[in-house]
N, C-alpha and C positions, 0 to 999 in steps of 0.2 A: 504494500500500500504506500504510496506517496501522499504526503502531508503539508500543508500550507498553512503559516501562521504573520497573519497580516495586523503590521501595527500603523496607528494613525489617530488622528482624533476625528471627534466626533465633527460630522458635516462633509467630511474631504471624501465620502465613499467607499470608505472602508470596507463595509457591508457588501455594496454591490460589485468590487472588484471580487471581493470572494463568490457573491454569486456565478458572475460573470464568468471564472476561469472553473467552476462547475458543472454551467452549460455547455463551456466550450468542449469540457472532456466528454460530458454529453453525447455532445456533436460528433465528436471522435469516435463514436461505437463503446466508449467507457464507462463504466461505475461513478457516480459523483456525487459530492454533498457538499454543502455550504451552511456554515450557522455564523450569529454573532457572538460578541460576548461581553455586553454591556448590563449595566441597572439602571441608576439614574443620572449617568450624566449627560451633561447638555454638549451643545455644542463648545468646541473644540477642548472636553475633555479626554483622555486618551481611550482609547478604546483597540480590540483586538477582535478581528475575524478568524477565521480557519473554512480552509477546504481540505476534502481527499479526493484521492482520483484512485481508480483499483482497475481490472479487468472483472473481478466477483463482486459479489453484492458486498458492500459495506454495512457491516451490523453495531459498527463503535458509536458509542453516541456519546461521545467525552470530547474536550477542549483537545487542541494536539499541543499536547507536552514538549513533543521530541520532532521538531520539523525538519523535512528535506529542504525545503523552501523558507526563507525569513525574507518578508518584504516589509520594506520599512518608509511608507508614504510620508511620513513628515519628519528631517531630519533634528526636528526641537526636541524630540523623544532621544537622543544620544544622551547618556547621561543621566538623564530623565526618571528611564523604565532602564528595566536590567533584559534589554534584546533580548541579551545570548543566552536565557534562560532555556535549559534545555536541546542547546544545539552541539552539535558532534564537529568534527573536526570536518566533516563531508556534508554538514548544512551547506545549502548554497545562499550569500543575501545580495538583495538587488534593494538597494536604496536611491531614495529618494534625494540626492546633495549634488552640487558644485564642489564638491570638497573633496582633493586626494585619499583616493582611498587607505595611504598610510593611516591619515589621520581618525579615518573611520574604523581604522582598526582598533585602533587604543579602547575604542568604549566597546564594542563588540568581544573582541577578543576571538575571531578565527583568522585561519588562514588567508592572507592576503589574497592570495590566487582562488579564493571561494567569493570575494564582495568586488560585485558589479554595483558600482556608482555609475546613475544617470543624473542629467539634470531635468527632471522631468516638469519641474516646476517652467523652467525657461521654455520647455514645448510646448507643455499645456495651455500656456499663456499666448505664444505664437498660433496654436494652431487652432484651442478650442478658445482662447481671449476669455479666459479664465482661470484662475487656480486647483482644478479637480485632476486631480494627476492620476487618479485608478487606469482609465483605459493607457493611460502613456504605459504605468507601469506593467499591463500585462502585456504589452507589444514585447520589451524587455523580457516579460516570464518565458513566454511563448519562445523565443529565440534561445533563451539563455538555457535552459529546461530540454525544450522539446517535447514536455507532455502535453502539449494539444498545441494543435496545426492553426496556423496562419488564418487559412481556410475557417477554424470552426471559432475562431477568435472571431472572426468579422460578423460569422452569422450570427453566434452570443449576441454582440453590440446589436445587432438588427434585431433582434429577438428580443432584448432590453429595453431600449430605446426607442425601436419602432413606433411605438404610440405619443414620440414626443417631438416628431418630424424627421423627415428627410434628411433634412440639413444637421440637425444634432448627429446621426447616426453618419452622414458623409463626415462630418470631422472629427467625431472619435474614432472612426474605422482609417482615416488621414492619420489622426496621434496613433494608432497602433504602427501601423505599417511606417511611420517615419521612424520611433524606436527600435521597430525588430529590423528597421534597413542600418541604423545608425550600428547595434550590435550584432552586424554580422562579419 
């Protein structure tokens, strides 16, 4: 089973990137599930999603402890939250910064050669003219990973967003594909 554990605060989509990269596995012929994992906080307090993605049914119905995946939406949580809670030296993390990923290290604490730094805030901004960096970052999962296609990433966003126009779902399907072209 591969597991996903997404930090962010409340507002930035947290929730729906996890959705998001559920459908996508979905869409891939996979096993999938997505939960939150908030009480009561408001906006832009921290908060944590999780996915799995499997070939068999997924029967676990627990927080993931122990992620393959650590995405980290808003770089204000370094420091903050303790990330690396739970990750192995073969966690993969794709954050959210402008900031060498030396320096990313220090608060994390894995291997360099495991943390993908994007600046997904500066795409977001360019491409959706706003600060919601979820679809930027799962362009990043999608390439970095490889557990779900390009392909069912776009139909996810269509599948999400479709009922919120055209043009929302043409420029978060733009923010994907400009991230999984940036890391390839």
């Amino acid at each position: 089973m591969f597991q996903v554990r997404i930090h962010g605060r409340g507002g930035q989509g947290v929730v729906t990137a996890a959705e998001i990269i559920a459908i996508s596995a979905f869409n891939d012929g996979k096993q999938a599930q997505a939960f939150p994992s908030f009480g009561v906080e408001r906006t832009g307090a921290p908060i944590e999603a999780f996915a799995r993605i499997d070939e068999a049914p997924i029967r676990l119905r627990e927080q993931v402890q122990n992620p393959d995946v650590l995405i980290v939406q808003d770089a204000t949580l370094l420091g903050a939250v303790d990330l690396g809670k739970g990750c192995s030296d073969q966690t993969i993390v794709i954050i959210n910064t402008s900031k060498p990923v030396e320096e990313v290290e220090k608060f994390i604490k894995l291997p360099i050669k495991n943390i993908h730094c994007i600046d997904a805030t500066k795409i977001a901004l360019d491409i959706l003219g706003r600060n919601i960096v979820n679809t930027v970052i799962i362009g990043a999962f999608a390439k970095t990973t490889g557990y779900v296609s390009l392909d069912a990433v776009k139909k996810a966003v269509m599948e999400k967003f479709g009922e919120k126009g055209k043009e929302m779902v043409e420029k978060n399907v733009a923010a994907i594909v400009a991230t999984f072209d940036i890391n390839s």
